[in-house]
RODREN-729138 format. One record per atom (N, C-alpha, C): residue number from 1; atom name; residue in three letters; x, y, z. Coordinates in nm, 4 decimals, always signed. Atoms other than C-alpha are relative to their C-alpha. Example, Ala and Ser with C-alpha at 12.3 -4.5 7.8 and 13.67 -1.06 7.14 Angstrom:
   nr  atom  rest        xx        yy        zz
    1     N   ALA   +0.0890   -0.1190   +0.0000
    1    CA   ALA   +1.2300   -0.4500   +0.7800
    1     C   ALA   +0.0900   +0.1200   +0.0000
    2     N   SER   -0.0820   -0.1190   -0.0060
    2    CA   SER   +1.3670   -0.1060   +0.7140
    2     C   SER   -0.0770   +0.1090   +0.0730
***
This chain:
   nr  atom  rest        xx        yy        zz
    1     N   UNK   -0.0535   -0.0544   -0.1226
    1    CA   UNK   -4.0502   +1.3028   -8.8148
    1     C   UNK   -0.1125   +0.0361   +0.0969
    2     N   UNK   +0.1107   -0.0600   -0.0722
    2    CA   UNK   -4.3861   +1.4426   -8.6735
    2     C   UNK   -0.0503   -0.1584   +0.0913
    3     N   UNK   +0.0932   +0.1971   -0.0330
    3    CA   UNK   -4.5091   +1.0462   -8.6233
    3     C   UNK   +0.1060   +0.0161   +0.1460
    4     N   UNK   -0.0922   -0.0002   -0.1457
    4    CA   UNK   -4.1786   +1.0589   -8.3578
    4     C   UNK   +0.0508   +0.0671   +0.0767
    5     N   UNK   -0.0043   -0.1182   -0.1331
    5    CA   UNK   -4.2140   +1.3726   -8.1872
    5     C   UNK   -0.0305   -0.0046   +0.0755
    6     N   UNK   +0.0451   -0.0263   -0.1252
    6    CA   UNK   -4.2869   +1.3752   -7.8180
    6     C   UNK   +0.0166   +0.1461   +0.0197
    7     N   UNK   -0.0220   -0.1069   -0.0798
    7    CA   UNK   -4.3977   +1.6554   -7.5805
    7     C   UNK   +0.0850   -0.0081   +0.1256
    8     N   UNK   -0.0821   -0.0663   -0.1205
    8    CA   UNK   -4.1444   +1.7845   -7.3520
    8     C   UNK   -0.0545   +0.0661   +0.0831
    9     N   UNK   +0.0585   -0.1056   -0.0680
    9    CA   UNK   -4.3077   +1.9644   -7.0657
    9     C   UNK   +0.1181   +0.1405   -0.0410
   10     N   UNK   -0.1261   -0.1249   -0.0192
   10    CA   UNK   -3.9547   +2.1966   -7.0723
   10     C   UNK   -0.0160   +0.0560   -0.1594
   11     N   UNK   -0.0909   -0.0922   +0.1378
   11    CA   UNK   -3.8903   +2.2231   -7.4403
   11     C   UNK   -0.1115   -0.0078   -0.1047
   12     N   UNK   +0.1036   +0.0184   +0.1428
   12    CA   UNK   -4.2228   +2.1059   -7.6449
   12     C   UNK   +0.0283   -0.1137   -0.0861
   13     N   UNK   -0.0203   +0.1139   +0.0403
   13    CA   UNK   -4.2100   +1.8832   -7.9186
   13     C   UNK   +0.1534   -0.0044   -0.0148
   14     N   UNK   -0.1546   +0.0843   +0.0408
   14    CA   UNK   -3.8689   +1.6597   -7.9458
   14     C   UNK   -0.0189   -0.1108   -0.0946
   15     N   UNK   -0.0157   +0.0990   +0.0850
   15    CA   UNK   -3.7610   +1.4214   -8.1479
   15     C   UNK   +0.1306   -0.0956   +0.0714
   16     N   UNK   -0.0769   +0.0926   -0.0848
   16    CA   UNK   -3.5658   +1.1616   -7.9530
   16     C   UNK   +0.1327   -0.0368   -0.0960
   17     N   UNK   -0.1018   +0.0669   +0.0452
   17    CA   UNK   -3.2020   +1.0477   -8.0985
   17     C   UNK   -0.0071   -0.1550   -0.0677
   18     N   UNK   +0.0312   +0.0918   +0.0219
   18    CA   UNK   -3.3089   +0.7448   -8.0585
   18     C   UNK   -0.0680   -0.0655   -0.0933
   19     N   UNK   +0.1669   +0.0349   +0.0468
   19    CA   UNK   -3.6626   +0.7216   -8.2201
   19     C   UNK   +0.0948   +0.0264   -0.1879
   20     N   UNK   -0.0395   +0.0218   +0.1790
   20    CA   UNK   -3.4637   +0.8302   -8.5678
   20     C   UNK   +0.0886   -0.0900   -0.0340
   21     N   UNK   -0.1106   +0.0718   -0.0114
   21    CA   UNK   -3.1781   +0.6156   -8.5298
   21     C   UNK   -0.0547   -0.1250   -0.0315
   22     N   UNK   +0.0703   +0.0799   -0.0500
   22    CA   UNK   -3.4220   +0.2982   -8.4940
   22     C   UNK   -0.0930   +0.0158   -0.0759
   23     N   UNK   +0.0808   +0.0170   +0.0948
   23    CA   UNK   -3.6411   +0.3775   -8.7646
   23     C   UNK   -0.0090   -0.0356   -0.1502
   24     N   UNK   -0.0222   +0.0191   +0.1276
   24    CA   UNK   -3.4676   +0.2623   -9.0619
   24     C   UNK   +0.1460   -0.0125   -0.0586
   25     N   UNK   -0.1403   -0.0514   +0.0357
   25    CA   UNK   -3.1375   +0.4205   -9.0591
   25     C   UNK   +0.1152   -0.0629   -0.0078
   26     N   UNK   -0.0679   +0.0705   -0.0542
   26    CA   UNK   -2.9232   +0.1522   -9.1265
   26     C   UNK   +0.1227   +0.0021   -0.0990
   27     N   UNK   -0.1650   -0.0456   +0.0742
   27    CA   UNK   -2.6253   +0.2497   -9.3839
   27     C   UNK   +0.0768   +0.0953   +0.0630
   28     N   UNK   -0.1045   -0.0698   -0.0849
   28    CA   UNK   -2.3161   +0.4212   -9.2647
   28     C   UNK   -0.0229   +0.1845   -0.0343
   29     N   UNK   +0.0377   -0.1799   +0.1292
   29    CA   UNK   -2.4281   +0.7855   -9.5280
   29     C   UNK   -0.0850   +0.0238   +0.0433
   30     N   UNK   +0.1388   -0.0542   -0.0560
   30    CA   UNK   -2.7727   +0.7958   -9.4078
   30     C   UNK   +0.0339   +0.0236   +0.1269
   31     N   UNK   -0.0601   -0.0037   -0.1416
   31    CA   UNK   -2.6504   +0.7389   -9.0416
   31     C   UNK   +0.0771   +0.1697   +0.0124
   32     N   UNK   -0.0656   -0.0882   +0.0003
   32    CA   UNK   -2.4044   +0.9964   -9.0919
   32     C   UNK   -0.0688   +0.1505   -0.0348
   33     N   UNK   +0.0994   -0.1163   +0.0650
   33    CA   UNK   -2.6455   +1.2345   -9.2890
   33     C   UNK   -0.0795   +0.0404   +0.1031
   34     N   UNK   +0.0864   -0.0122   -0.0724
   34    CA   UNK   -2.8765   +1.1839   -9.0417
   34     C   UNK   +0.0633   +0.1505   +0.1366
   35     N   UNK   -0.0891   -0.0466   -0.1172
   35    CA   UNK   -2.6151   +1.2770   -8.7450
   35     C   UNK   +0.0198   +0.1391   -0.0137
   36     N   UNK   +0.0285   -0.1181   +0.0684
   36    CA   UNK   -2.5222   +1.5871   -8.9551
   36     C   UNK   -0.0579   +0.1022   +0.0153
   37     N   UNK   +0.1400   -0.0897   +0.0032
   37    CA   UNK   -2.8245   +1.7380   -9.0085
   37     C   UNK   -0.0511   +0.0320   +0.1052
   38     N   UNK   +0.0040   -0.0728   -0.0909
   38    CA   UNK   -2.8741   +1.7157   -8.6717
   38     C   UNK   +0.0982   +0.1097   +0.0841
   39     N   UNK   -0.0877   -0.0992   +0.0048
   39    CA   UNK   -2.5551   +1.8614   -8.5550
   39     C   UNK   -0.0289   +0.1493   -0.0418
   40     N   UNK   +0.0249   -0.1675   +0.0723
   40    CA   UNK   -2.6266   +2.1712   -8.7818
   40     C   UNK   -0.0918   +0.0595   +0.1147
   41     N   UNK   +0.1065   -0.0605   -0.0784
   41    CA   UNK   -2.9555   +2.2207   -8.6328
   41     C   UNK   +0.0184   +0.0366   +0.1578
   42     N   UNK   -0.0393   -0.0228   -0.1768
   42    CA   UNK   -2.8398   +2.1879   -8.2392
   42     C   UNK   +0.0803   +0.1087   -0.0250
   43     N   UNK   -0.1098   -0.0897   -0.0038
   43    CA   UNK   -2.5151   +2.4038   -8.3379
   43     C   UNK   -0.0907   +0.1650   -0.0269
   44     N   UNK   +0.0901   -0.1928   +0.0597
   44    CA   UNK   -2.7483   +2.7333   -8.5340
   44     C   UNK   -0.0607   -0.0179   +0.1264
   45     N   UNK   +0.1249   -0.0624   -0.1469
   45    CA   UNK   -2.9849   +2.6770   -8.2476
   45     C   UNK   +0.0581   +0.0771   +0.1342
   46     N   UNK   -0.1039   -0.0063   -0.0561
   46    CA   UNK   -2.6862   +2.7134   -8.0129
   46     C   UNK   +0.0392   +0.1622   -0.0027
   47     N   UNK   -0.0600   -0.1468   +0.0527
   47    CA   UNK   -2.5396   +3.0111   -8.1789
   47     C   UNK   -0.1232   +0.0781   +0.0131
   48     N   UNK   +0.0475   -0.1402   -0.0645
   48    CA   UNK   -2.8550   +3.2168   -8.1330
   48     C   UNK   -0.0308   +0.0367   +0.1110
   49     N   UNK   +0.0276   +0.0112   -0.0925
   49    CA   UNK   -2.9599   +3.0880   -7.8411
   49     C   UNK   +0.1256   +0.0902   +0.1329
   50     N   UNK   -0.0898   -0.0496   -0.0788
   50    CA   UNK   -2.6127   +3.2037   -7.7048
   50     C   UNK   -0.0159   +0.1514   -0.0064
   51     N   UNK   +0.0129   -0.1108   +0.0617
   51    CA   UNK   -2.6400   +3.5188   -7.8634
   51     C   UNK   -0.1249   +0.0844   +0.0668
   52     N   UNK   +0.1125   -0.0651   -0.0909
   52    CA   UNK   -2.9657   +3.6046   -7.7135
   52     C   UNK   +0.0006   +0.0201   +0.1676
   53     N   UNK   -0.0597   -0.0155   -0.1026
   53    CA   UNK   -2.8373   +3.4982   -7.4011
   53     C   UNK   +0.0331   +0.1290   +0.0762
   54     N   UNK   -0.0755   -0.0755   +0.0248
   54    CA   UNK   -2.5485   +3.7356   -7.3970
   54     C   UNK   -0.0971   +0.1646   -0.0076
   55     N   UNK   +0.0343   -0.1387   +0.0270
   55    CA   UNK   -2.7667   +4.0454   -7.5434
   55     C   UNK   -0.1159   +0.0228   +0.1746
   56     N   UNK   +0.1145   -0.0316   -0.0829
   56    CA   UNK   -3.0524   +3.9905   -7.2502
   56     C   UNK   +0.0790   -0.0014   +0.1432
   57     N   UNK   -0.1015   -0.0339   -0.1159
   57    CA   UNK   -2.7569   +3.9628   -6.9675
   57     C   UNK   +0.0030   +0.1468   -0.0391
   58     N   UNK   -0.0815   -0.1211   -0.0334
   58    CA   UNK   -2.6254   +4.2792   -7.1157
   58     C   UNK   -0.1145   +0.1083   +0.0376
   59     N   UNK   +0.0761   -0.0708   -0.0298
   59    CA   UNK   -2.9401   +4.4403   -7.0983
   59     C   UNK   -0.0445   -0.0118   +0.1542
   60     N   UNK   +0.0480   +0.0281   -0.1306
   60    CA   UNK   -3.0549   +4.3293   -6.7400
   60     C   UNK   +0.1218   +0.0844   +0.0772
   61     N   UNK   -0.1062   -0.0300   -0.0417
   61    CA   UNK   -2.7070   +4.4433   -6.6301
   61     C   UNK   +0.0046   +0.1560   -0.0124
   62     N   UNK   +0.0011   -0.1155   +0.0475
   62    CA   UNK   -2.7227   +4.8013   -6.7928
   62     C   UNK   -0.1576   +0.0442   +0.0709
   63     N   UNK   +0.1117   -0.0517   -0.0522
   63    CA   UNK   -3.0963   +4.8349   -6.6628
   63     C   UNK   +0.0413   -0.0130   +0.2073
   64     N   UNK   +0.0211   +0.0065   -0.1546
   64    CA   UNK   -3.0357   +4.7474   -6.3051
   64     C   UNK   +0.1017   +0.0991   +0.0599
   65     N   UNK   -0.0988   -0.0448   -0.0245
   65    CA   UNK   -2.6557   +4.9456   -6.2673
   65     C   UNK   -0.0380   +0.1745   -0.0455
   66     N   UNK   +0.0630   -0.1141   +0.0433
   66    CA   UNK   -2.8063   +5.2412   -6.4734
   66     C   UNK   -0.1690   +0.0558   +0.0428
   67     N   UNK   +0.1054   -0.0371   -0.0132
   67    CA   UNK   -3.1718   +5.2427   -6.3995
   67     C   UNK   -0.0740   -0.0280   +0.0967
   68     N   UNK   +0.0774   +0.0105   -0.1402
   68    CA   UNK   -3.3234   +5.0606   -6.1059
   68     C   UNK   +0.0595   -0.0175   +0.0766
   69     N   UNK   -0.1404   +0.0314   -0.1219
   69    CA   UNK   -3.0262   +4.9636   -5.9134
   69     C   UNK   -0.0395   +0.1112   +0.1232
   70     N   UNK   +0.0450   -0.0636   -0.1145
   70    CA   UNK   -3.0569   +5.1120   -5.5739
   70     C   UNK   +0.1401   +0.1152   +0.0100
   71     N   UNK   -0.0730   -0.1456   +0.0125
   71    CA   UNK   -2.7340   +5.3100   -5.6644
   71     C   UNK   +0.0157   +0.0406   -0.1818
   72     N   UNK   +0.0098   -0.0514   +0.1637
   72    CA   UNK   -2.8476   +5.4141   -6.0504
   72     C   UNK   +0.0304   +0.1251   +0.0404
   73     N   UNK   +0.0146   -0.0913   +0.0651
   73    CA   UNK   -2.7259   +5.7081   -6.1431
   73     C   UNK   -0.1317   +0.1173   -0.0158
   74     N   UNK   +0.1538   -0.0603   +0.0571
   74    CA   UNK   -3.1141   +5.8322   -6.2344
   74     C   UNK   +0.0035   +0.0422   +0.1358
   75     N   UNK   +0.0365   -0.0195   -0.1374
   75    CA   UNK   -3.1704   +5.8279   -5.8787
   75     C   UNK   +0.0065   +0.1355   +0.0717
   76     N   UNK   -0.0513   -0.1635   +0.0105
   76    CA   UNK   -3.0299   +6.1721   -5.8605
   76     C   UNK   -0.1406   +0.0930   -0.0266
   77     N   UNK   +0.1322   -0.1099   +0.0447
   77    CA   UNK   -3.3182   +6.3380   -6.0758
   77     C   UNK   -0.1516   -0.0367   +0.0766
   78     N   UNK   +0.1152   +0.0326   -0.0968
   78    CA   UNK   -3.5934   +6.2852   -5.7883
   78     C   UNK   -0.0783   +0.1261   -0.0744
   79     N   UNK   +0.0806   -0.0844   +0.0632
   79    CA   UNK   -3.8825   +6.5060   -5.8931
   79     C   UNK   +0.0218   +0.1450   +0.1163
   80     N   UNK   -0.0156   -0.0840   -0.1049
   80    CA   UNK   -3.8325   +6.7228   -5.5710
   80     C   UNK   +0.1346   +0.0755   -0.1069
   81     N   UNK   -0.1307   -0.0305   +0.0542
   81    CA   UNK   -3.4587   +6.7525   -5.7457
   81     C   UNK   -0.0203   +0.1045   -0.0738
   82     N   UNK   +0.0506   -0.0812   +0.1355
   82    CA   UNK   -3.5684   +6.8569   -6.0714
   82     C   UNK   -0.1027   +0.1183   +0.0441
   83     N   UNK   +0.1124   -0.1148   -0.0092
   83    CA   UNK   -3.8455   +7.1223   -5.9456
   83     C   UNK   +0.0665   +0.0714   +0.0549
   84     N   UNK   -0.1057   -0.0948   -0.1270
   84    CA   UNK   -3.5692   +7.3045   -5.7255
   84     C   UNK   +0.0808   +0.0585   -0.1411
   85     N   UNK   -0.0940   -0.0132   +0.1216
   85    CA   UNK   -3.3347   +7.3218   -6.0779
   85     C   UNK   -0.0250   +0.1213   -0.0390
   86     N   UNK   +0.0654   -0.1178   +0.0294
   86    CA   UNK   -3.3477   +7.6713   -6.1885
   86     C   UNK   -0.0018   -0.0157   -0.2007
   87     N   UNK   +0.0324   +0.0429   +0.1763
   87    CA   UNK   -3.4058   +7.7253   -6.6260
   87     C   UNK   +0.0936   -0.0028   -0.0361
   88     N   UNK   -0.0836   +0.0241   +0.0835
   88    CA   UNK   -3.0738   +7.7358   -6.7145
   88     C   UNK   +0.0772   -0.0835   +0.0644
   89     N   UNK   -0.0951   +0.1447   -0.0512
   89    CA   UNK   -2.9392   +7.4227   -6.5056
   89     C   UNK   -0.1116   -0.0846   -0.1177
   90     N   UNK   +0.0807   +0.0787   +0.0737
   90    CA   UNK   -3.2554   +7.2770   -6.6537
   90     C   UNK   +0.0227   -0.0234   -0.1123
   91     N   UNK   -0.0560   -0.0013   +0.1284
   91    CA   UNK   -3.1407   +7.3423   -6.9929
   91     C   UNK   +0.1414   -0.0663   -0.0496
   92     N   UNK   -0.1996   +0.0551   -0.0349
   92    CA   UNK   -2.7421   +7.2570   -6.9198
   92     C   UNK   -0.0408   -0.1435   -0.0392
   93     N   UNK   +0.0483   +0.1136   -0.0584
   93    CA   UNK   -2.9055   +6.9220   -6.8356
   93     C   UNK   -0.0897   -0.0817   -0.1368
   94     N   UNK   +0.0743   +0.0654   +0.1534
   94    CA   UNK   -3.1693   +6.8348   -7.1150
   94     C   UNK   -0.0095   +0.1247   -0.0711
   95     N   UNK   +0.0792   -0.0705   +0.2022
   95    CA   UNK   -3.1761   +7.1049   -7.4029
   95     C   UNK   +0.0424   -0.0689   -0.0833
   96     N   UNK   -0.0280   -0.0036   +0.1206
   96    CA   UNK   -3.1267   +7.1046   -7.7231
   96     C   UNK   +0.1238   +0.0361   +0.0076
   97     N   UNK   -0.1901   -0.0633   +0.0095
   97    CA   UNK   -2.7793   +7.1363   -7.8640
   97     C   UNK   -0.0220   +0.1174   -0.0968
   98     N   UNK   -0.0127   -0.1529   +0.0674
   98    CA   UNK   -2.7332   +7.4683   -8.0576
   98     C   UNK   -0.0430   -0.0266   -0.0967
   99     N   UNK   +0.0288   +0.0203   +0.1009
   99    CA   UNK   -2.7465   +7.3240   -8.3780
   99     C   UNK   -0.1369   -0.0624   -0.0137
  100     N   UNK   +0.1002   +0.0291   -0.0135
  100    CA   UNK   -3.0855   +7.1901   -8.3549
  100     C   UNK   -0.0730   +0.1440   +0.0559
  101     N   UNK   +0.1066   -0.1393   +0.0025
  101    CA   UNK   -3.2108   +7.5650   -8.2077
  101     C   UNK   -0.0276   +0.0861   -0.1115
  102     N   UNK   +0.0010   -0.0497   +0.1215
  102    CA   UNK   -3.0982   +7.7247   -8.5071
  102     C   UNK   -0.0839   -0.0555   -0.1088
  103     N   UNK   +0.1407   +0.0790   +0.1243
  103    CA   UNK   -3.2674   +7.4999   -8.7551
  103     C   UNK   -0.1355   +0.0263   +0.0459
  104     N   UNK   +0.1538   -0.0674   -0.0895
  104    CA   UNK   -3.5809   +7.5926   -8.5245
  104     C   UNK   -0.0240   +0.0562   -0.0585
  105     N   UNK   +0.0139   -0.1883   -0.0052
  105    CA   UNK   -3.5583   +7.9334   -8.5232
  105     C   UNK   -0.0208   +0.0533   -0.1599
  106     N   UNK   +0.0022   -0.0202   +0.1364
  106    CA   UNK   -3.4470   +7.9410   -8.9351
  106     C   UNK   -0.1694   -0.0367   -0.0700
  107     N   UNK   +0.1355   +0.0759   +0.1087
  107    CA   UNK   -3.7650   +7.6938   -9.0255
  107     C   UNK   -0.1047   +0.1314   +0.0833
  108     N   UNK   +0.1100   -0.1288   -0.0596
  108    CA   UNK   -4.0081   +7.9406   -8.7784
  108     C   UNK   +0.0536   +0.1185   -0.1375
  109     N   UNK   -0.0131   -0.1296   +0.0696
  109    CA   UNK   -3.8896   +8.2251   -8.9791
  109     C   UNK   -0.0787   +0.0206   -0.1505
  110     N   UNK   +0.0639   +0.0650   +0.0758
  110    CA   UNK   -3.9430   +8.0518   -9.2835
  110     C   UNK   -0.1304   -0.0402   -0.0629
  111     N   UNK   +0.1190   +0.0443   -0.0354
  111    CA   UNK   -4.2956   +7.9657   -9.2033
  111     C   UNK   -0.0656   +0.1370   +0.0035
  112     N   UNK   +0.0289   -0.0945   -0.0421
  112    CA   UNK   -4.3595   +8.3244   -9.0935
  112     C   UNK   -0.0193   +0.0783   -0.1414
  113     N   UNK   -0.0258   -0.0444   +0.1404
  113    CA   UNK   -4.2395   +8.4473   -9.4470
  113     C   UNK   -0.1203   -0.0480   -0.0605
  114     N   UNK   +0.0565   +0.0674   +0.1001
  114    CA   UNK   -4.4299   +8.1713   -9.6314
  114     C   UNK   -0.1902   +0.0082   +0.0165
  115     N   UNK   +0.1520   -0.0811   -0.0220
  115    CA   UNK   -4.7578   +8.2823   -9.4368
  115     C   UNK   -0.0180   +0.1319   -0.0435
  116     N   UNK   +0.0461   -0.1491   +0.0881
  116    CA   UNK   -4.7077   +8.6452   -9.5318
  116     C   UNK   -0.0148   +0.0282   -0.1535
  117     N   UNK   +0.0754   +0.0413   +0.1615
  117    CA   UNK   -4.6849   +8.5168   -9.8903
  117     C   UNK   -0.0632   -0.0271   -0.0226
  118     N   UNK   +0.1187   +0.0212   -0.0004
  118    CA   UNK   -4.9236   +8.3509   -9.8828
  118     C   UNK   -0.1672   +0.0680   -0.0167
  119     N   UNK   +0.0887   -0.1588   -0.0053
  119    CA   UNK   -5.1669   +8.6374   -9.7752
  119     C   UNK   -0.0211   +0.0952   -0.1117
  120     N   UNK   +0.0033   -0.0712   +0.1342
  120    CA   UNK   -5.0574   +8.8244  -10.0055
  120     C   UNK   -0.0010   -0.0412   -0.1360
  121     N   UNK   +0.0366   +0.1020   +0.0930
  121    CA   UNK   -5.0736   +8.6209  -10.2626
  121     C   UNK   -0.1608   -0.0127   +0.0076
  122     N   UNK   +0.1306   +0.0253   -0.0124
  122    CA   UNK   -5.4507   +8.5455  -10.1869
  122     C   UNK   -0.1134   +0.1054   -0.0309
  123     N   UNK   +0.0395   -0.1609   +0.0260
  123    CA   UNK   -5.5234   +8.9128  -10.1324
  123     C   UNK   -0.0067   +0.0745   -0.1656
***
């Protein structure tokens, strides 16, 4: 197969239809095998190719409507915006959810303990 690969400027090496067809292939099973095998290969290539497609639309689509788009959403939090925000919009906005302060606060405590054992312990 390598012997009848050409370069494609677009796609790189190919292998022409032709060039295998024309090199031997002259029972109806091999023919068919041949055909096949390619089939498969175009079809998987197909299926991810679509697939990748699809995921890099959805992303371009979600970045431009959500993030750079000239009416994103984001557009809102200008830095002027955000420096005007007083600490508890700021917080409303990005904190922590409760359950994540608590686990904080518990492990600090924790820590606080395990240093005064420590100490004493050493002492």
């Amino acid at each position: 197969m390598e012997k009848m690969a050409t370069r494609d400027p677009n796609q790189g090496k190919v292998v022409k239809l032709d060039a295998i067809l024309n090199q031997g292939v002259t029972t109806g099973s091999n023919l068919k095998h041949t055909v096949d095998d390619l089939h498969d290969i175009l079809h998987s290539y197909y299926k991810v190719a679509r697939k990748r497609f699809v995921d890099i639309v959805c992303m371009q689509a979600a970045d431009y409507f959500l993030v750079t788009g000239p009416e994103s959403p984001i557009k809102v939090f200008s830095p002027r915006f955000v420096s005007e925000l007083t600490n508890d919009q700021l917080e409303a906005i990005a904190g922590e959810d409760l359950v994540s302060k608590r686990k904080r606060e518990e492990l600090k405590r924790k820590i606080e303990n395990l240093e005064i054992g420590k100490k004493i312990a050493l002492s």
